[in-house]
N, C-alpha and C positions, 0 to 999 in steps of 0.2 A: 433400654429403660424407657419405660412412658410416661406420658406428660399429665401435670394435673387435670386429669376433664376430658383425655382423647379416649374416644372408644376401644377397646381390644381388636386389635387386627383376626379377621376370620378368616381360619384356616380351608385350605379348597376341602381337605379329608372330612372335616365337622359340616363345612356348606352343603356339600352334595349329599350327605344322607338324609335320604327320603323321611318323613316325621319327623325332624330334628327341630329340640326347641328352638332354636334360630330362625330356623324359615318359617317356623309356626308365628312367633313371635310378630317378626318383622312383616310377615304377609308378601312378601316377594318369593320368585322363583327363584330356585338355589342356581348355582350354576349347572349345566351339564355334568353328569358324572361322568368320568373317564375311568378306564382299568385304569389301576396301581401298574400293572404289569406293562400296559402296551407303554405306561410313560416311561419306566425306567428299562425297558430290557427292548426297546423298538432298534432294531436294526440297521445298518445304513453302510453300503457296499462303501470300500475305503479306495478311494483314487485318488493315488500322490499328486501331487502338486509342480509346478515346476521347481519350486525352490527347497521341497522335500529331499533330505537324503536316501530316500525309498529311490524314489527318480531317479537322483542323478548317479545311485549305484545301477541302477540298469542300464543306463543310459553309456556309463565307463564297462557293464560286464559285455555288453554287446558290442562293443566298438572294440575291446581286447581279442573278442572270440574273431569280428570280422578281421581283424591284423593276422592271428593265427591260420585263421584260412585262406588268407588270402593270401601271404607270403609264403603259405606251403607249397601254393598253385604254384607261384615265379620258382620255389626252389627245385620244383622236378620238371617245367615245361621251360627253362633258362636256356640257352643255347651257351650263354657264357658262363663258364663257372666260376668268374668272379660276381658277377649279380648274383646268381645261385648263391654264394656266401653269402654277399647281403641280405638275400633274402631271408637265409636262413636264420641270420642275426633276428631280423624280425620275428620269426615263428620261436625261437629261444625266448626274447624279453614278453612275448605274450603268453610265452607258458608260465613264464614268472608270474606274471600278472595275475593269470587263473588262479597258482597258489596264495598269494595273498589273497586273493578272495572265500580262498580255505580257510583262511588264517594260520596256513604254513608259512610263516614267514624266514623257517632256517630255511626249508626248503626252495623258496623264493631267493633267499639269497646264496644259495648252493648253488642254484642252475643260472645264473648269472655269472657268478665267480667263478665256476666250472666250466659250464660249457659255451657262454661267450666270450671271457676271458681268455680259458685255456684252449680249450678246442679247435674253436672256430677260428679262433689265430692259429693255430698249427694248421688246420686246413685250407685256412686263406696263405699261411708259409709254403704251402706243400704246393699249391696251385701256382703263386712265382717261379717257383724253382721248377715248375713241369710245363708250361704255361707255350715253351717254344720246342714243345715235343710234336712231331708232326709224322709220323712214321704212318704207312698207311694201314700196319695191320690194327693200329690202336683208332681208325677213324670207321664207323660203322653209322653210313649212313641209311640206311634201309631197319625197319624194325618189325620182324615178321610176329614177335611176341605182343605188338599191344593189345590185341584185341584178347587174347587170354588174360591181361593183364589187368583188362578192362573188366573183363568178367568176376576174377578174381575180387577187386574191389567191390563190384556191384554185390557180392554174394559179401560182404566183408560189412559192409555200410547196412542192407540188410537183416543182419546178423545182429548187428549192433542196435539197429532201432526196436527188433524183435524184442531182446533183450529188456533195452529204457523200457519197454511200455507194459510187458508181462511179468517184470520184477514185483513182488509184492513190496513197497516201499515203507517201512515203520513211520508212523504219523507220531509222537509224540511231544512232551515241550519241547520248548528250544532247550540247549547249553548255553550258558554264558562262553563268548569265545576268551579262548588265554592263547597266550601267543607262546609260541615252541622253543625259543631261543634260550628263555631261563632253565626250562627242563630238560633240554639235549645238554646243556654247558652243566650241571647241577650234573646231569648223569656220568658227564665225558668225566667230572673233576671230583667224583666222587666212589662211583659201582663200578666206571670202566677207565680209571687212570690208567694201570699197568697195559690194559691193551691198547690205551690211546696214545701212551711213551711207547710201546714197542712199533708203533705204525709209524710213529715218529721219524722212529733210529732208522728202521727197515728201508723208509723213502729217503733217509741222509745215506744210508750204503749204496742205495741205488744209480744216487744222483754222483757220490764220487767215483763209483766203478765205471759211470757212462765219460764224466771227466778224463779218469784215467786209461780208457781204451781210445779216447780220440785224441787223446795227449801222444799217447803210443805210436797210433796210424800216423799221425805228422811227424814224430821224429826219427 
């Protein structure tokens, strides 16, 4: 609202038109005219910040990927196959990682509960119990295959870059991301009950036939 006696505020749009009674009037030069366009639609390259979340998800995608490659390296160059496990534990939690960065997060939590819970402890069990096996047809110290093996990979990695760069990739919006957990549990309790009870039953027969055969062997 304006006050008794103050002038009307003048707008840049009405000032800068050339012959306009304002500038006629007042006998001053209007202001410069600028595009409409260049004010509102001017460009300006986006670079996060450090306290951005753009940042510091790059910042966490790059430091999971260098975990995954890096403990992939320890888990085939290991001489010990108990670091080999640890290693491996690592290249497991960074795979996890990658998929939440999917936003599979059942996925993410599958390959944690699977295969560093389950697995990688039976392979870490399996490696105690063989651990003072020392026979020498099982120690092969000469490796006449690496350099095929080597080749192998190089034609493999390759392969894979050819691929990333020649893929025609679809540009369009984004998706808002939704998280997987409500729609696989919504699926499992709803379209695939009876197959997700018979999986059930199937891994309880399993588990009591492996009971009752080592119940067997000891008595």
């Amino acid at each position: 609202m304006a006050l008794p006696g103050a002038r009307p505020r003048q707008s840049l749009t009405r000032s800068c038109v050339k012959g306009s009674p304002l500038r006629r009037r007042s006998g001053r030069s209007a202001p410069r005219c600028r595009s409409w366009a260049n004010l509102t639609t001017r460009w300006k390259p986006y670079s996060p910040s450090w306290g951005s979340s753009l940042f510091v998800g790059n910042v966490v995608f790059i430091g999971v990927a260098v975990l995954v490659v890096v403990s992939a390296f320890f888990v085939v160059t290991a001489r010990n196959l108990v670091y080999s496990a640890v290693a491996l534990m690592g290249t497991l939690f960074g795979v996890a990682g990658l998929y939440v960065f999917l936003y599979a997060d059942f996925m993410a939590a599958v390959q944690v509960v699977i295969y560093v819970g389950g697995i990688l402890v039976l392979i870490i069990f399996g490696v105690m119990l063989t651990n003072k096996i020392s026979a020498p047809v099982l120690i092969q110290t000469s490796m006449p295959n690496r350099p095929f093996a080597a080749a192998v990979v190089f034609l493999i990695f390759i392969g894979l870059t050819t691929l990333l760069f020649r893929t025609p990739w679809h540009e369009g919006e984004a998706v808002p991301p939704e998280g997987t957990v409500a729609t696989i549990g919504n699926a499992l309790m709803t379209r695939y009950l009876i197959h997700f009870e018979v999986a059930g039953v199937l891994l309880l027969l399993a588990l009591l036939g492996a009971a009752y055969l080592s119940r067997r062997e000891n008595g």
